[in-house]
N, C-alpha and C positions, 0 to 999 in steps of 0.2 A: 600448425599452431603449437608453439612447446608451451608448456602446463608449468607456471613454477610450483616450488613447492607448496608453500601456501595456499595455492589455491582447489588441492587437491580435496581439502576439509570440505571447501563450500563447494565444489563438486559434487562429491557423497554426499552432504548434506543433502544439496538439492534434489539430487538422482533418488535415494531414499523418500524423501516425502512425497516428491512429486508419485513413484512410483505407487506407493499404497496408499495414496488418495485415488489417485488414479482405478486401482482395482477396487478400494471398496464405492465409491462415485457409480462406479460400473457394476459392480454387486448389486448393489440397491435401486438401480436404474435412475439414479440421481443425473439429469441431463443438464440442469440448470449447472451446476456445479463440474461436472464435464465440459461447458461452455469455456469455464473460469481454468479449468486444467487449459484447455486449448491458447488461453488468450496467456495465459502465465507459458505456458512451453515458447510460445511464441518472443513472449519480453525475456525469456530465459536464453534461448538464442543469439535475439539481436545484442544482447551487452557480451554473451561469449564471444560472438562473433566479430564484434565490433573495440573488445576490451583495450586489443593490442592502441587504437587511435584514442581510446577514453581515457585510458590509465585510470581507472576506478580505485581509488583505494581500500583496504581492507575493512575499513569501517561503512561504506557506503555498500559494498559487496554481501557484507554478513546483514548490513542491514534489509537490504533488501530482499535477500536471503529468510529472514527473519520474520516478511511481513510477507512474503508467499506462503512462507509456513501457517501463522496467523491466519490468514486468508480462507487455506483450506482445512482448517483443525474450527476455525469458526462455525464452517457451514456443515461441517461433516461431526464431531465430537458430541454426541447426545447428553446431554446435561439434563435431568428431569424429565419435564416433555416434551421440551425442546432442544435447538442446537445452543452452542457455545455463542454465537452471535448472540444470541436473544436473552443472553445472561446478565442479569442485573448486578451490580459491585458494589456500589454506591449511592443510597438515595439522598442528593445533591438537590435535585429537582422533579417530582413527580407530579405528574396531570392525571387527568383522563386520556390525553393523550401520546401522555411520553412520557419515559423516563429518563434522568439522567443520572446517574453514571452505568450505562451498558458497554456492555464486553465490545462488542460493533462499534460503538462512538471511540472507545480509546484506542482499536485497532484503525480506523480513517485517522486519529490523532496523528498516529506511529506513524502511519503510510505516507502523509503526504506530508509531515519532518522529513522521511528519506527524501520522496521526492524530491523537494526543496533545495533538500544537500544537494540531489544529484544536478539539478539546473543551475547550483550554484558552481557547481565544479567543472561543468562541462562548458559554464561561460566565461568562469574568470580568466580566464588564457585570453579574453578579448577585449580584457581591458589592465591599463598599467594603473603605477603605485599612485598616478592621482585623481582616479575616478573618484566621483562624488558618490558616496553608500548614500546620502539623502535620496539619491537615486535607485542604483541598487536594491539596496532593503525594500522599497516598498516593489518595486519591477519584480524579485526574487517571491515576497507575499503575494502579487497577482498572478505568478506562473505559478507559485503551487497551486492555485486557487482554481486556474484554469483546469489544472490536470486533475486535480478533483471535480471538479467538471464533468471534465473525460469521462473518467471513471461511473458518473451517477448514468451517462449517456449507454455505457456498458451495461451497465444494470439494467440501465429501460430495456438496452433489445433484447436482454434477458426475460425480462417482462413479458415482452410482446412476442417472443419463440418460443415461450414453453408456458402451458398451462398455468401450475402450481409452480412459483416462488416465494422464496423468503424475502426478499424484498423487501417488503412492507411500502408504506402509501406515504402521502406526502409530509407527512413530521419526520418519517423516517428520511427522507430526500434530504430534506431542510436541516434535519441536524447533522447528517453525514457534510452535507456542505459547510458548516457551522465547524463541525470536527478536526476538518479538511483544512479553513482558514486557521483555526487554532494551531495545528501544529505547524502550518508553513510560516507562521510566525513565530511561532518555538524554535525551528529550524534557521532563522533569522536572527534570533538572539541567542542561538548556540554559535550561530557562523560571526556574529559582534564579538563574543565573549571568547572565542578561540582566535579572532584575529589580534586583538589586545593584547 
């Protein structure tokens, strides 16, 4: 596989982060968050692996790139007494049971706008110049929606294989879902407003 140049950055990028989350995750006996090294080495792979037939562009690349970092700087970065996940930004909305705007909600935002992109990109090669976006659009909002999904499905077995996580209980599901829809609709009216 030859390496263009370009791609040499988000290499080291990745190879760097992943690396020293990687050891301090293992330091601290952090296993929950070793799961998420595991399952990220893994989606790190398949698009290396897979680049030459994706053709990824460099903005979907650093993006995702961007939200592995997020990811692990979330769960691992101590902020107060807690992690960077559980970091309040904006009080938008606040209950007894939730807040809104945390550091966790606008990283699920980011995440599944990539996503989005990246389903948008790897399908449009399957359709020409007069497919219906009344279609589109909303099919593109249900696959992000789904892969956010996925992702809370991650979590549970996260849940359910290690003791202590962060996690958090069913508002925290609900709004990660909520977050999730948000940005694959963001990603929907970046992919409108770029195609114009």
């Amino acid at each position: 596989m030859k390496i263009k140049k370009g791609e040499w950055g988000l290499i080291l990028f990745n190879l760097i982060y992943v690396a020293i989350f990687t050891i301090y995750y293992l330091s601290i006996k952090n296993y929950e968050f070793l799961w998420y090294v595991a399952v990220l080495l893994f989606f790190v792979g398949l698009i290396a692996f897979t680049l030459k037939k994706s053709n990824f562009d460099y903005l979907i690349l650093w993006g995702l790139s961007i939200w592995g970092f997020l990811h692990m700087a979330g769960g691992g970065v101590r902020v107060g007494d807690g992690v960077l996940y559980a970091l309040q930004l904006i009080p938008i909305w606040v209950t007894d049971n939730f807040f809104i705007l945390k550091f966790d909600q606008l990283v699920h935002f980011y995440g599944f706008a990539v996503a989005t992109l990246v389903a948008h990109h790897l399908l449009k090669k399957y359709w020409n110049d007069d497919v219906n976006y009344k279609i589109v659009y909303p099919a593109l909002v249900a696959i992000g929606m789904g892969l956010g999904a996925l992702n809370e499905i991650v979590e549970f077995m996260a849940v359910v294989a290690f003791s202590n996580t962060g996690v958090g209980g069913y508002y925290n599901t609900a709004l990660d879902l909520v977050f999730n829809t948000l940005g694959a609709i963001a990603a929907v009216i970046f992919i409108h407003v770029k195609k114009r």
